[in-house]
SETOR-977386 format. One record per residue: x, y, z of N, C-alpha, C, CB in turn. Coordinates in pm, whole numbers, plus 50000, padded with zeros to 5 digits. Glycine has a CB too. Layout:
XYZXYZXYZXYZ ...
This chain:
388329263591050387159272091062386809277390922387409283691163 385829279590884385279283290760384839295790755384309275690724 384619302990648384099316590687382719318590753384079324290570 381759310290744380579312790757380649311390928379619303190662 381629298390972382239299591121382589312791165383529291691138 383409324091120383949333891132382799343391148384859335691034 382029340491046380639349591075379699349391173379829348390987 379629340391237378799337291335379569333591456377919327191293 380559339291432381619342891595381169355791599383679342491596 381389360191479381459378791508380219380691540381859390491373 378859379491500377719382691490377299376791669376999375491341 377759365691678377779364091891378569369492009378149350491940 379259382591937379969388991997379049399392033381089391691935 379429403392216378359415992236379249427392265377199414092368 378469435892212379029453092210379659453992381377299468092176 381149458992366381529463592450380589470892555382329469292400 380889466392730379899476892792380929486092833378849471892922 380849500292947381439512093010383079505493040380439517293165 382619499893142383799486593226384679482093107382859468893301 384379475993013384849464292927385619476792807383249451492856 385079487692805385509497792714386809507492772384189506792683 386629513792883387319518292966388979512493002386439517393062 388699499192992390119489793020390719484492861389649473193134 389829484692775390469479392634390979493792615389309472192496 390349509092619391089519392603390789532992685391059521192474 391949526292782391739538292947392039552992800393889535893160 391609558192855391939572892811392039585792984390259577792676 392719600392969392629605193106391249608193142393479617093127 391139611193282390019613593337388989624493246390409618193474 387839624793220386959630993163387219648293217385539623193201 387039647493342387589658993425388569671193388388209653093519 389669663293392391269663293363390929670293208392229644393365 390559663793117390449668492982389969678092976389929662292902 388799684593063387949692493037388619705793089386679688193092 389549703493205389879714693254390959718993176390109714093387 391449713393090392739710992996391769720792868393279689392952 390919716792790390449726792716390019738992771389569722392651 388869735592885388939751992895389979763692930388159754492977 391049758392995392609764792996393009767392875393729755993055 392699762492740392999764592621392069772892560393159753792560 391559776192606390229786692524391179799392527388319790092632 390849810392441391779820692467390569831392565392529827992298 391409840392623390849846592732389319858992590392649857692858 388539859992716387369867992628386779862392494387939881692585 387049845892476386529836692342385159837692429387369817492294 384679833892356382679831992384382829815892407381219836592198 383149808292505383269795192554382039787292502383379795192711 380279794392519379569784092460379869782492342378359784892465 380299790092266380379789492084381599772792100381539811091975 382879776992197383749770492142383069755992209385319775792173 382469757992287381719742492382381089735192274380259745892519 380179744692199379439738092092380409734391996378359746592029 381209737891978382259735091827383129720391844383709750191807 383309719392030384009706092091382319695192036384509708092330 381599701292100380619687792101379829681391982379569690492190 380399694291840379699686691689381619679491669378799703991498 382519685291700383639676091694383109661991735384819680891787 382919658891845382769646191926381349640191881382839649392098 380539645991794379389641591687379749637591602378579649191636 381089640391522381039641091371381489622391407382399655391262 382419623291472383289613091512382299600291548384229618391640 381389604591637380579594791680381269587291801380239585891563 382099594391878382289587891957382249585792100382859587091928 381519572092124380539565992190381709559392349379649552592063 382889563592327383609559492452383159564992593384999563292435 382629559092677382129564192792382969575792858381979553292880 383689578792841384789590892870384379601492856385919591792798 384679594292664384299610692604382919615992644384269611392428 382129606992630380669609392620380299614792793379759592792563 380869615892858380899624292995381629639592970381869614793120 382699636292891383439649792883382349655492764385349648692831 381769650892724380559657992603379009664292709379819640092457 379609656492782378159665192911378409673692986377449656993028 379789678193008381139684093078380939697992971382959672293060 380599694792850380799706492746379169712892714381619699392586 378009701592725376949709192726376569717092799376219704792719 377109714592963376509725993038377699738492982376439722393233 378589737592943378689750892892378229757292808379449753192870 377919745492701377469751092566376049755892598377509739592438 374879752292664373809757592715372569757092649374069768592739 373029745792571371739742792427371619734592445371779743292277 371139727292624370179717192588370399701392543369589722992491 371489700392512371759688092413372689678992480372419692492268 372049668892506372339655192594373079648792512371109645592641 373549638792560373829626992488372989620392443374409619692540 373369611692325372759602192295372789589892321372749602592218 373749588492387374119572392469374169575192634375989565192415 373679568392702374339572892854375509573992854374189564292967 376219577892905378259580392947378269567293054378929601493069 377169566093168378109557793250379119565793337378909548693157 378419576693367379609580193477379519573993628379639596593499 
């Protein structure tokens, strides 16, 4: 195989979908995580502040794993600003 072969394997490769992402890297339930941070918040913290602080985390990162990107919709309705995803989640 030649490189230019190599190149035009990769370039006919299609972006992982929800399904195909989910099984290359199960991560825990979106749920599960969520109830796991907010148990970690300390008692009387201002939760939207820390909601918003989870969801520019999971911005900076860019990451687009259907999981997270549910547990990032899991955090907007707390955070309360409005701010969707930018990819569907696929829940």
């Amino acid at each position: 195989m030649t490189a230019r072969d190599d190149d035009d394997t990769i370039a006919a490769r299609r972006p992982f979908n929800a399904e195909a992402m989910r099984a290359v890297s199960p991560l825990p339930p979106p749920e599960e995580v969520f109830a796991d941070w907010l148990m970690s918040v300390p008692h009387g913290a201002d939760l939207a502040a820390a909601a918003r602080r989870q969801i520019a985390l999971i911005d900076r990162r860019m990451l687009f794993h259907p999981d997270v990107q549910c547990l990032r919709m899991l955090l907007v309705a707390v955070a309360g600003n409005g701010s969707w995803p930018k990819r569907p989640c696929g829940c």
